[in-house]
N, C-alpha and C positions, 0 to 999 in steps of 0.2 A: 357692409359695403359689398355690392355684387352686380349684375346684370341684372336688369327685371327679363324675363324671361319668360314665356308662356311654352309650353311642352304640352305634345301628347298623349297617350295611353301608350302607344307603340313606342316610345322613347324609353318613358319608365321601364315596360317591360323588360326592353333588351339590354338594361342593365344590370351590373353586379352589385350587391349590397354595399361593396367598397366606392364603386364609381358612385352608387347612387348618395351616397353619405356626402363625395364630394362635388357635385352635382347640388348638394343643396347647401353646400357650405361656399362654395363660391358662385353661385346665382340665387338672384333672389324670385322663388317662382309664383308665377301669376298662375293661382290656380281655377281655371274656369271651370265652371260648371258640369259644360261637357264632360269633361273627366269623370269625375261624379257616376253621371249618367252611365259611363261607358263600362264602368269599371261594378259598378252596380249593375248591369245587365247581364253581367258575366254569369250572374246568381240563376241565371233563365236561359244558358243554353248550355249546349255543349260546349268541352273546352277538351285540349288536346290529350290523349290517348294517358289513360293511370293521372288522370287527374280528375276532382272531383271540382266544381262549380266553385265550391267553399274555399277551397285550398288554389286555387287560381288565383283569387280575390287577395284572401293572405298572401301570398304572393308579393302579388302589383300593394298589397297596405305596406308589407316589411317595408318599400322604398319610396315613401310617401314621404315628401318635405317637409322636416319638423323643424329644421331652425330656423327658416328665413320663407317659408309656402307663406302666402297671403289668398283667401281667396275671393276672385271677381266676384263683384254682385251680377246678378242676370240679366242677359244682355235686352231681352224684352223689359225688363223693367225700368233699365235705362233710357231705352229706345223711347217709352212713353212716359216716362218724366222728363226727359228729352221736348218730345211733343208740348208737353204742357208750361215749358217755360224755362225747365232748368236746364241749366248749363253742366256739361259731361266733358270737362276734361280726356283730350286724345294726345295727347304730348308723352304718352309712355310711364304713367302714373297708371297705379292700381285703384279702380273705382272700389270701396268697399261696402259690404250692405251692413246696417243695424249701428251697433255703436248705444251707447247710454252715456250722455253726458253728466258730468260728475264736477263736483268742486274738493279739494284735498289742502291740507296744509296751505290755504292761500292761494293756489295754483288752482285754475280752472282745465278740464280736459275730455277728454273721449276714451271709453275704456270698450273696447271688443274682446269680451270675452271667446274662448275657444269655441270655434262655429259647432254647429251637429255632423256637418261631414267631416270634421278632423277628427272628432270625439271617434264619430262611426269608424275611421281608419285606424286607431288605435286599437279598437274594438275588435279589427278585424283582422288585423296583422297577428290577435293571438286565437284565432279562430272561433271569433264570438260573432254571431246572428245572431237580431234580431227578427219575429218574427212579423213585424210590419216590414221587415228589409224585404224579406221571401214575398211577401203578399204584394209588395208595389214596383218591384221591379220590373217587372211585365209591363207595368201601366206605363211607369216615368219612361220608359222605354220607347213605349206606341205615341205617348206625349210627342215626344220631339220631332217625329212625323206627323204630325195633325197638320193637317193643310186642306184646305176646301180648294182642289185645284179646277174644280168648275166655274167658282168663283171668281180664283184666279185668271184663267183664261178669258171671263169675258171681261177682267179690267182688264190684261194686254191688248184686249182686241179693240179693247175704246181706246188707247194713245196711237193705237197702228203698229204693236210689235208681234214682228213674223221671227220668229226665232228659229225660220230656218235659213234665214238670208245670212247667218254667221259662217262664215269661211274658218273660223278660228277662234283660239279662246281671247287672244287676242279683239277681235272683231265682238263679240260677246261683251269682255269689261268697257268696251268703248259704248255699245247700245247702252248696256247700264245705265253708267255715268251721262250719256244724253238722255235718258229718261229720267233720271233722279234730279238732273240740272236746268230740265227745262221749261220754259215759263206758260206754255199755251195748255189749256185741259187741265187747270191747275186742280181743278175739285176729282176731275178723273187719277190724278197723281196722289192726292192726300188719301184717295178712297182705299189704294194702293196698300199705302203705309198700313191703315187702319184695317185692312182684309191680313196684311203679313205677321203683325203683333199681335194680332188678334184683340183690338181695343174693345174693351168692354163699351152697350150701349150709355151707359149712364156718364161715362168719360171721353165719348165721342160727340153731344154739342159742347158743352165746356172749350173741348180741343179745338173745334171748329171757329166755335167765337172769337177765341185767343189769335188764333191765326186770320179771322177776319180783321181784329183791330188792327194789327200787325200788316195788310194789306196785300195779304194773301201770296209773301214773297216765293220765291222758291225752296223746296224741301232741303235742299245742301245749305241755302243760307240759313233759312227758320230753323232745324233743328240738325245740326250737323253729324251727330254720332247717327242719328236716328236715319237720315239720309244714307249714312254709309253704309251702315247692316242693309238696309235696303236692294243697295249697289249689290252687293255682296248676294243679295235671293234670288235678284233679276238675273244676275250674270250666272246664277247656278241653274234657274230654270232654263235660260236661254240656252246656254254650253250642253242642259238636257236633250233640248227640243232638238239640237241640231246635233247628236251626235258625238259631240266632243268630250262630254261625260257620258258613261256608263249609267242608265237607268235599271239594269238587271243588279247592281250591287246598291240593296240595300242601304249598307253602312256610308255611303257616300252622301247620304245625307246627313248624317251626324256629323261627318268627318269634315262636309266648308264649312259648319256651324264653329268652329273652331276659330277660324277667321274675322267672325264678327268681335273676335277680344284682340286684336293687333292691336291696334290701335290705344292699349295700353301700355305696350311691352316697347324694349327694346330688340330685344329676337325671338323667332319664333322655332324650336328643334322640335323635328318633327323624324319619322322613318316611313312614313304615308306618302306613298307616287303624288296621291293626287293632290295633296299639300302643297310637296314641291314643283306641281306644274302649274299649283294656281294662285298659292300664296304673294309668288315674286308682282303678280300684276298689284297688288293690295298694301302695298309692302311702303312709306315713307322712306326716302333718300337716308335719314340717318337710321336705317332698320337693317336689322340683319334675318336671312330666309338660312339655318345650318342644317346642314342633313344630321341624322340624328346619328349611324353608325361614323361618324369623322369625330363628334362631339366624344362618343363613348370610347373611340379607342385613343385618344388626349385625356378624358378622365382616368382612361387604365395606366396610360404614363403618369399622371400625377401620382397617383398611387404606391405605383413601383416607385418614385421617388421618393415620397414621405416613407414609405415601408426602412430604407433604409435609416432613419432617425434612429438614433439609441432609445429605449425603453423609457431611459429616465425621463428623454423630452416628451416622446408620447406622450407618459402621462399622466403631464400637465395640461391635455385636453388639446384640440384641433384649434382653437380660437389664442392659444396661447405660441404656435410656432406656423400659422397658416394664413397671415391676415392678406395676404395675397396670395394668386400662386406663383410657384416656384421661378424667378426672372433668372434664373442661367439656362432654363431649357427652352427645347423651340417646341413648342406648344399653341396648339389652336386655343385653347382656353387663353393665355397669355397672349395671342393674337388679339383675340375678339377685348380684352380686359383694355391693353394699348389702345385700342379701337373706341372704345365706347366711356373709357376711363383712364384719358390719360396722363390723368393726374396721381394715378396710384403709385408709381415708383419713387415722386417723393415723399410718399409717406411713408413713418418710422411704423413700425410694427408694434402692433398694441402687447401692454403687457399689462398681466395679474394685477389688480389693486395688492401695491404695499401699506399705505395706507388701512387697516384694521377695523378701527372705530366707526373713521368716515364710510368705509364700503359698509360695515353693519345697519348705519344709517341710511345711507342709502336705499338697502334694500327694506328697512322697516318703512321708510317714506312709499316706496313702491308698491310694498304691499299695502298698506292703508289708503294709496289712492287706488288698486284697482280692485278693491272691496268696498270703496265708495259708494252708498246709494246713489241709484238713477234721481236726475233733479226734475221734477216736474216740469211739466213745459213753461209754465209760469216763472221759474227760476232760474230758467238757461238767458244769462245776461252777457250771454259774450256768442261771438261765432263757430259752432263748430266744425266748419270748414276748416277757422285758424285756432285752433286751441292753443290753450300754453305744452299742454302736453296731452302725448298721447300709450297706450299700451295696451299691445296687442299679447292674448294669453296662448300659452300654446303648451303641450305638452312633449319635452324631451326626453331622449333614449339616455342614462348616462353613458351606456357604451351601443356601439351597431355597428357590426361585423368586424373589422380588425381596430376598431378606434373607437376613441374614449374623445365621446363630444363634449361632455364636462371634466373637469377635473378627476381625476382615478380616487383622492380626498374630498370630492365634493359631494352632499348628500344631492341624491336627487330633490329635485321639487318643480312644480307648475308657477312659472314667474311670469309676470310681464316684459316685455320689450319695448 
């Protein structure tokens, strides 16, 4: 139980191994891509004074979410599957990518093994490179900038956008949203979409047709996520063209990229200015914009309060005396929890299976369904949208920095959830 929560690079950083433990023990974080990207780039520049590239990295890996990180599938790849028919959940749900569906013990399911970039963070929090890591950071890096903005330009100039009639960033999210919403130059608006995802040609009539039968509605109806990353490039170019963002900072373009995964999350903690000056416009009535230094120094209280537990409850593990946080103190965390979850304080607080047998079972059930073979396509006879079950694999720390995540008795191991 937690927050879905999307965070930045800058968030991670400025945390302490203790805050970051609880950080990912009472949110559940949506880990996008961008991250990734950002955090991998590190590997290709310079990084602050007695530090090495590598050790930067390890670093930002030690405080990488292992018990409850899930990570987004990529926002382009949504954006044109989107296009071509499918529906993308925006309600604050984590889109996930891959998945092998499986049938086990009678129960049918979806099992996500542990992705390559969590693998890769484990990897790197004990200072281990690969040498394709070294070779393509550079590349996946100049990726995220690829943009044909001559391109670009001449589809603004076919709808009639002057971006520099913006007064404000304000004025910017609203030209957006009347561009992404409006119904006249409709092939000039799709050309849009398909110049920003960059749609491959072979997947551009397909998309065309589909949307002709469909009757050529507008891009916020026809494919709604796909429309909104959209909103989200206009209003960045446009905030460009007129000044209101910085085009001498680089990293500003990685940094609205970020944005395009709201729309998953419940909050988005961030320590980036321009986050916080532009997120709030993008932001759903039940969403929360938190600065990222407020979050961290309420994780530091959390902290200092568990710290005082007797050893013996330590450890029994974080999940056996923490299923919420702490309700006698005034805590942002415990704010945002009321907020978004406020159902949590009648709940009893989980404890330990007494039970023996049945928990041994259990987990032998578990691990035989998520070592289940992939079912051929021909054999998947249920939805896996709606599976009976599902488990996602992930790799934990028994202990990380002053706390014992499992049991201080409990062997490690890679399980499902």
């Amino acid at each position: 139980m937690g927050l879905i929560t999307l965070f930045d690079k800058s968030f991670l950083q400025s945390l302490s191994i203790d805050e970051a433990v609880w950080f990912d023990h009472h949110f559940i974080s949506d880990i996008c891509p961008l991250f990734y990207v950002e955090t991998l780039a590190d590997l290709d520049k310079s990084v602050r004074e007695g530090r090495t590239p590598e050790q930067e990295v390890g670093v930002i890996a030690e405080k990488f979410p292992q018990m409850n990180g899930s990570p987004n599938a990529y926002h382009v790849d949504l954006c044109i599957a989107n296009l071509m028919g499918q529906r993308i959940p925006m309600e604050g749900r984590i889109p996930l990518a891959g998945g092998r569906p499986v049938k086990s013990g009678g129960k049918s399911g979806v099992v996500y093994d542990q992705s390559p970039e969590a693998e890769a963070f484990s990897r790197w929090s004990n200072g281990e490179f690969l040498d394709v890591e070294r070779k393509f950071a550079r590349v996946w890096r100049q990726a995220l900038s690829t943009l044909d903005l001559d391109a670009l330009g001449a589809a603004f100039r076919a709808i009639g956008v002057d971006g520099k009639s913006c007064k404000s960033l304000d004025d910017a999210y609203s030209i957006a949203c009347s561009i992404v919403n409006g119904r006249d130059k409709p092939f000039d608006r799709m050309k849009l979409a398909i110049l920003f995802f960059s749609v491959s040609p072979e997947l551009q009539r397909p998309l065309l047709e589909r949307w002709s039968i469909a009757g050529y509605p507008a891009l916020s109806q026809y494919a709604p996520y796909a429309a909104y990353v959209l909103t989200v490039e206009i209003f960045f170019q446009l905030a460009i063209a007129a000044n209101h963002i910085s085009s001498a900072r680089p990293s500003n373009r990685t940094d609205i990229a970020y944005l395009f995964y709201l729309p998953f999350c419940m909050m988005f903690v961030s320590t980036d200015k321009l986050h916080r000056k532009c997120a709030p416009l993008f932001l759903r009535s039940d969403q929360d914009f938190v600065w990222g230094e407020d979050l961290k120094e309420s994780l530091n209280d959390l902290n200092a309060c568990y710290l005082g537990l007797p050893d013996q409850e330590k450890e029994k593990g974080i999940m056996s005396f923490a299923y919420g946080p702490p309700q006698h103190i005034d805590s942002l965390v415990v704010t945002l929890w009321d907020k978004h979850l406020p159902a949590w304080r009648g709940l009893k607080e989980s404890k330990p299976p007494t039970d023996t047998a049945n928990s041994k079972a259990l987990v032998e059930y578990l691990t035989k369904f998520s070592e289940a073979p992939a079912l051929a396509p021909d054999e998947v006879d249920f939805d896996p949208r709606d599976p009976d079950s599902l488990s996602l694999q992930r790799f934990v720390q028994k202990r990380r920095g002053s706390w014992w995540q499992l049991p201080k008795n409990l062997e490690p191991s890679k399980r499902g959830q």
